[in-house]
Residue frames as qw, qx, qy, qz and C-alpha x, y, z in Angstrom:
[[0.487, 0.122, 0.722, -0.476, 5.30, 5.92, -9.21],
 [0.224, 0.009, -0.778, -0.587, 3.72, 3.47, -11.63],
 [0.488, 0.186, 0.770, -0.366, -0.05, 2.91, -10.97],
 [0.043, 0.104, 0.925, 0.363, -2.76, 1.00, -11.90],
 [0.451, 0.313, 0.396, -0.736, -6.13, 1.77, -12.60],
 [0.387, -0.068, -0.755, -0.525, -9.12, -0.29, -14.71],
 [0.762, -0.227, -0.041, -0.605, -12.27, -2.33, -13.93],
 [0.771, -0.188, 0.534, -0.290, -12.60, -5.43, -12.01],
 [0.903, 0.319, 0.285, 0.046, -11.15, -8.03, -13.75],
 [0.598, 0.797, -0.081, -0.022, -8.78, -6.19, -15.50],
 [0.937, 0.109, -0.208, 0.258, -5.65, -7.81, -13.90],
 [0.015, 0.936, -0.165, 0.311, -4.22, -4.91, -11.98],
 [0.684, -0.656, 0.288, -0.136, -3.17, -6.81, -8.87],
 [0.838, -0.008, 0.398, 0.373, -1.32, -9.75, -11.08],
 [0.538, 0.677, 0.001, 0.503, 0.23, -7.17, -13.65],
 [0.188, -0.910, 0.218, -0.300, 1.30, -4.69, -10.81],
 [0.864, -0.368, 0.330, 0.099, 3.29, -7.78, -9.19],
 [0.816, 0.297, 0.338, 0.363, 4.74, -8.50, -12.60],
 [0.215, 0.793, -0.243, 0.516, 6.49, -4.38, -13.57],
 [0.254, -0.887, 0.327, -0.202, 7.25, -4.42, -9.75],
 [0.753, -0.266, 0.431, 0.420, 9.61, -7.59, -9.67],
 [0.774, 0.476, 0.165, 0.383, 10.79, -6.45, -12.97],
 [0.077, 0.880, 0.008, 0.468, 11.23, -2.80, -12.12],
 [0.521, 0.092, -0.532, 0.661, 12.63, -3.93, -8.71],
 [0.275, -0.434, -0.043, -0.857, 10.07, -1.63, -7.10],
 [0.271, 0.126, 0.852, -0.429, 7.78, -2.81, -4.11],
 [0.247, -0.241, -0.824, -0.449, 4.45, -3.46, -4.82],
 [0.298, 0.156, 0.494, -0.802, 1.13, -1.81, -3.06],
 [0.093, -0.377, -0.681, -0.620, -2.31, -2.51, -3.58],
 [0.168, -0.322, 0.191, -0.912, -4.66, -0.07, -2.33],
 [0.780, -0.163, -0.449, -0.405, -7.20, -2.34, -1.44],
 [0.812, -0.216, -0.446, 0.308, -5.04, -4.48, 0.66],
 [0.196, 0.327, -0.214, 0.900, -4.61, -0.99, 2.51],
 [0.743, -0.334, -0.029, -0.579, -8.17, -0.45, 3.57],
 [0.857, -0.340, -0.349, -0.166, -8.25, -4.06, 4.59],
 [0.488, -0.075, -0.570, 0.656, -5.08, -3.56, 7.06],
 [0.169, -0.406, 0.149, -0.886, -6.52, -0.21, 8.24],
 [0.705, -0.302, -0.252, -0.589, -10.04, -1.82, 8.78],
 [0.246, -0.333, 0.856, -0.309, -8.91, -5.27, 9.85],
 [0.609, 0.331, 0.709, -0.128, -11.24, -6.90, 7.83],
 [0.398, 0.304, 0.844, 0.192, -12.20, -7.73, 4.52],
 [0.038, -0.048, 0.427, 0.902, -13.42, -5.26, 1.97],
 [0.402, -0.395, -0.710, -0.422, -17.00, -6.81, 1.67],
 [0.428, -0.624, -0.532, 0.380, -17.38, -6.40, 5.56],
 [0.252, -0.108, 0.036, 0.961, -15.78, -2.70, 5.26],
 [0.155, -0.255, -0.753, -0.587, -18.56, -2.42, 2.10],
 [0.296, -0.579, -0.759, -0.026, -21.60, -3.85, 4.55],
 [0.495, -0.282, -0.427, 0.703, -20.24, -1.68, 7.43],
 [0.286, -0.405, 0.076, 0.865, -19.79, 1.42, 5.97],
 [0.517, 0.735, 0.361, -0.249, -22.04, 1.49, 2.98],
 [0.700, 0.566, 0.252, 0.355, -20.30, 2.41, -0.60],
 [0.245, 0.836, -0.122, 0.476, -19.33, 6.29, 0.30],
 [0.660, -0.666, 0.348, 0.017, -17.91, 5.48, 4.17],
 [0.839, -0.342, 0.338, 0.256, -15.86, 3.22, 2.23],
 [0.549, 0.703, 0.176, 0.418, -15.09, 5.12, -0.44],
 [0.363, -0.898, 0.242, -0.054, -13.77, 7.88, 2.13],
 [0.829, -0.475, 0.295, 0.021, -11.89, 5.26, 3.06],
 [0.823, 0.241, 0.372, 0.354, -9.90, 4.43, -0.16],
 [0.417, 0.748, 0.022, 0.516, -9.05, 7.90, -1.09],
 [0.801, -0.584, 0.120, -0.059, -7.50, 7.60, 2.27],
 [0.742, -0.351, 0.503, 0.269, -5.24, 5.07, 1.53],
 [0.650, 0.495, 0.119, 0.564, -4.33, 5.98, -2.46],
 [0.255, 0.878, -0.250, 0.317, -3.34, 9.78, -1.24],
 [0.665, -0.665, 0.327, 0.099, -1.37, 8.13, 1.95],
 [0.908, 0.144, 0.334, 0.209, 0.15, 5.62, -0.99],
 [0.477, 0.851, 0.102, 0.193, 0.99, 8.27, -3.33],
 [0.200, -0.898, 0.352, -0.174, 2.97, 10.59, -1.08],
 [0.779, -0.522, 0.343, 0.051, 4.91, 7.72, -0.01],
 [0.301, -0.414, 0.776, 0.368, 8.14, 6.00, -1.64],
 [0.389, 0.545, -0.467, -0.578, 8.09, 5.03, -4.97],
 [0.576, 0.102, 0.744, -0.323, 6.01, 1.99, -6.14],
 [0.169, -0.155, -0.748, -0.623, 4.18, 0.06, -8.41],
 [0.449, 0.253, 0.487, -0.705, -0.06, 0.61, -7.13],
 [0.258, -0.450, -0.808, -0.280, -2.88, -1.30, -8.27],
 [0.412, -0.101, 0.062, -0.903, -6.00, 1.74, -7.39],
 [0.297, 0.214, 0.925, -0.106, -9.19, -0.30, -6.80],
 [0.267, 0.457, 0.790, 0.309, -11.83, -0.43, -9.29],
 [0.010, 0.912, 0.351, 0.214, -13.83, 2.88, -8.07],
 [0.454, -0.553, -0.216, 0.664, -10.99, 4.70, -6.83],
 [0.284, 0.248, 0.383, 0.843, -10.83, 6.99, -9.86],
 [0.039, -0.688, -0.493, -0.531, -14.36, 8.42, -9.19],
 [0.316, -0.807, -0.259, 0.426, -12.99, 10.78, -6.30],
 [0.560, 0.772, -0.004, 0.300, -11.98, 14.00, -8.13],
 [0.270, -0.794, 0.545, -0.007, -9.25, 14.84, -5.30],
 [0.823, -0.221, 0.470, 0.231, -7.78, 10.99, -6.42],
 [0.626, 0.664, 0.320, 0.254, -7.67, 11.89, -9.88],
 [0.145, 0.958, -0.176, 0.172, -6.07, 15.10, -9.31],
 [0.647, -0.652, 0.372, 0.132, -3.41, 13.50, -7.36],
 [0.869, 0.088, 0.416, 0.252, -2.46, 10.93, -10.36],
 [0.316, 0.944, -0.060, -0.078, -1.65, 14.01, -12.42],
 [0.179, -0.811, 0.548, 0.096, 1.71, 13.61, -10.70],
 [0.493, -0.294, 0.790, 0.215, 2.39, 9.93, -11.77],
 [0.304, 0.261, -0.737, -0.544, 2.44, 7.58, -14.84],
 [0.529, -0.046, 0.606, -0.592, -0.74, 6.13, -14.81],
 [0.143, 0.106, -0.792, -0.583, -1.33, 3.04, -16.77],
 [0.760, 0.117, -0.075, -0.635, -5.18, 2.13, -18.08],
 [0.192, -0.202, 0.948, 0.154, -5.67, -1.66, -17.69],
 [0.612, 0.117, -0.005, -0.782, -8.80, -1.86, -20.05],
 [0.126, 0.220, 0.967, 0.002, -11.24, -4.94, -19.94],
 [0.483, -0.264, -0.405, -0.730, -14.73, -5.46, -21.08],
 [0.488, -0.280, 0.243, -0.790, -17.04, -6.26, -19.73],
 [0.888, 0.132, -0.439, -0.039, -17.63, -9.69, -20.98],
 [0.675, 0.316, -0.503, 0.437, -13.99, -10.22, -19.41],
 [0.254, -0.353, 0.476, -0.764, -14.76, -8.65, -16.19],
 [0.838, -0.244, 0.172, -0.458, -17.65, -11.20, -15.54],
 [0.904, 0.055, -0.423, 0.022, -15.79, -14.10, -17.24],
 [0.501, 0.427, -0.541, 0.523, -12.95, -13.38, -14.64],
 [0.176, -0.293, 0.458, -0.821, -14.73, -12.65, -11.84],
 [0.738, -0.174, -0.505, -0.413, -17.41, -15.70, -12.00],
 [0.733, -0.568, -0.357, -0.110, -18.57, -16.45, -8.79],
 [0.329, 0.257, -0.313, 0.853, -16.61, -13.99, -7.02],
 [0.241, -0.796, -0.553, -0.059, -18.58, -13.04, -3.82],
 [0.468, -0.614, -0.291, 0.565, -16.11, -10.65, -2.61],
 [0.181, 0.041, 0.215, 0.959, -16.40, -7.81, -5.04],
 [0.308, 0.554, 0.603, -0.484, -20.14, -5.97, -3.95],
 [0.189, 0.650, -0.040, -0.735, -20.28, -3.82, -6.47],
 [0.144, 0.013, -0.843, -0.519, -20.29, -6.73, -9.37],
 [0.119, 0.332, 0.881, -0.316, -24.24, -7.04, -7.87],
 [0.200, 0.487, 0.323, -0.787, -25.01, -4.24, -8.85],
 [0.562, 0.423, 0.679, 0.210, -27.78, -4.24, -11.57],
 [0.214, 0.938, -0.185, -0.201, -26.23, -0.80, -13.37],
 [0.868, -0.029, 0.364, 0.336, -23.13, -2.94, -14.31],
 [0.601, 0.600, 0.371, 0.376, -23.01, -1.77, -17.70],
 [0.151, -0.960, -0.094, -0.214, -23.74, 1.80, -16.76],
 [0.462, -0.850, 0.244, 0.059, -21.10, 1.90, -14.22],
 [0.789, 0.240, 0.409, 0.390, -18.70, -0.30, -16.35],
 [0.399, 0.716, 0.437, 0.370, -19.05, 2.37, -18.85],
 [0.263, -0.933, 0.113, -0.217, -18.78, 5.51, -16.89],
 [0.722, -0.542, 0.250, 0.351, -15.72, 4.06, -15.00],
 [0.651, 0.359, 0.236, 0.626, -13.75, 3.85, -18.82],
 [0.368, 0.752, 0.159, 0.523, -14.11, 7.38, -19.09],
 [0.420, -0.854, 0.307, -0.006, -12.47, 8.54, -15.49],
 [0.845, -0.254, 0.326, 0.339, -10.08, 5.94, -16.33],
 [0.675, 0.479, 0.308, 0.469, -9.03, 7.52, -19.39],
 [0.068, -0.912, -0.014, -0.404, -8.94, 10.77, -18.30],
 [0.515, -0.798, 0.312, -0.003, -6.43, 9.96, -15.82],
 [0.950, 0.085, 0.232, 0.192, -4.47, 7.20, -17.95],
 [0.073, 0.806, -0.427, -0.403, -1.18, 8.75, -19.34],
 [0.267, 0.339, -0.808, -0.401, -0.83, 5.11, -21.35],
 [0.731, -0.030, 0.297, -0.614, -3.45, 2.39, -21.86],
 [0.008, 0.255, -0.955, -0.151, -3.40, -1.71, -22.46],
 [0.778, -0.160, -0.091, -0.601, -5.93, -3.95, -23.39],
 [0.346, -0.369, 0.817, -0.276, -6.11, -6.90, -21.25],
 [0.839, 0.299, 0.308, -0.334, -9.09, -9.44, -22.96],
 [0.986, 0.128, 0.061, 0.091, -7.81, -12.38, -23.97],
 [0.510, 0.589, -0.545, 0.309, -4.19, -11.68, -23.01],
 [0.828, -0.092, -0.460, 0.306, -1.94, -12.98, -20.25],
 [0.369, -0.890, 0.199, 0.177, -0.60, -10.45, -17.20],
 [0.511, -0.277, 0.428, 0.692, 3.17, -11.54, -18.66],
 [0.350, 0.608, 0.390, 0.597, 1.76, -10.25, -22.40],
 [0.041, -0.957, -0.189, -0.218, -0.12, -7.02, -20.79],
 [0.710, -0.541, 0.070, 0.445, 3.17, -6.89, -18.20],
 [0.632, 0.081, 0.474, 0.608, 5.51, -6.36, -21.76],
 [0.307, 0.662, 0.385, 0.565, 3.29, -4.14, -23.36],
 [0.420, -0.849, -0.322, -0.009, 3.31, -1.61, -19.94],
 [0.546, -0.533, 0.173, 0.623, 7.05, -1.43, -19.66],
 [0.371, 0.196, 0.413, 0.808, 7.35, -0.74, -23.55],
 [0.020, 0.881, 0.296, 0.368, 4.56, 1.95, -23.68],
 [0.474, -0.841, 0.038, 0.257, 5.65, 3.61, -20.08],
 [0.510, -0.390, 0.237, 0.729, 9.50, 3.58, -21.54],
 [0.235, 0.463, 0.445, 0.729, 7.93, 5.01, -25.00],
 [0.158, -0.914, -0.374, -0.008, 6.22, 7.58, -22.86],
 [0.463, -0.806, 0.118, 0.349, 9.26, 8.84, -21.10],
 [0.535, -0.006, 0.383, 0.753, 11.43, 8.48, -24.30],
 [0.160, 0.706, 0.401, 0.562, 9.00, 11.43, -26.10],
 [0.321, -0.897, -0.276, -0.128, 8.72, 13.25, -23.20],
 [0.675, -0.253, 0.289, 0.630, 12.77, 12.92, -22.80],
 [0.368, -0.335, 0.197, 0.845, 13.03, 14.39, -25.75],
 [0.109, 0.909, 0.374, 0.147, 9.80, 16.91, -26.95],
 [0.133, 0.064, -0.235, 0.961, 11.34, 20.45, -26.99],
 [0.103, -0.510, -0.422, 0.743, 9.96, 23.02, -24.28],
 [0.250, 0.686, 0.609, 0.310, 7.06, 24.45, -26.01],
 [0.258, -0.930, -0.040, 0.260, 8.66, 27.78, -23.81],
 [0.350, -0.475, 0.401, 0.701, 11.96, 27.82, -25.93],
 [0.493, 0.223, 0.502, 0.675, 10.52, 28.81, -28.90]]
């Protein structure tokens, strides 16, 4: 299982498309979970439910994702900040798509359907997200000012350099 995880903006949904036709893999995004569950919209979910109802929700639908058949996932934005999601990713290759901030707003200009770009802690929460993201990331990309086919390239070559060291590290138990 190859997910994704970064801030708004950071191109998860269009890169995750791009490794899973390459890889031949389907393609989930956790998001577009919730909104089948719900039957609506994310923002309506959001209103409904208030931030932690719909949080609930999302750590829902990544551990349902997880368990299932092998995939490429795209996590939404706050899914990282449940510590039972986090513990889950342990088990997969998780890749950091990292944006600034800058690049989160330019990309997301006049977006109404993300609530949580309203909020006036941005920064703050911006900030704080990097460091759950990292802490779960087992390879990171930066995404500002590149293309989803550039960041796409650099994801397969890190992810196959991951598994080529980890191929062959020796067993810190045979010596």
């Amino acid at each position: 299982m190859i997910v994704l995880v970064g801030f708004m903006g950071a191109g998860k949904t269009t890169v995750g498309r791009l490794l899973a036709a390459r890889l031949a893999l389907p393609f989930t995004d956790t998001d577009h979970v919730v909104e089948e569950r719900e039957g609506r919209p994310i923002p309506a979910t959001f209103t409904a439910l208030g931030e932690e109802g719909f949080r609930d929700l999302e750590e829902r639908a990544v551990a349902d994702v997880l368990a299932g058949p092998e995939a490429v996932v795209s996590l939404g934005g706050g899914a990282c900040g449940r510590a039972a999601t986090r513990e889950r990713l342990r088990a997969h290759t998780v890749v950091h798509l990292r944006v600034s901030l800058e690049q989160t707003r330019a990309r997301t200009a006049g977006d109404t359907s993300r609530p949580v770009l309203q909020r006036p802690d941005l920064p703050a929460l911006h900030a704080a997200r990097q460091l759950l993201y990292d802490e779960v990331a087992t390879v990171a990309v930066p995404t500002d000012g590149r293309t989803a086919e550039q960041v796409a390239r650099d994801v397969l070559a890190l992810i196959e350099q991951h598994a080529e060291q980890h191929r062959t590290a020796p067993d810190p138990e045979d010596r």
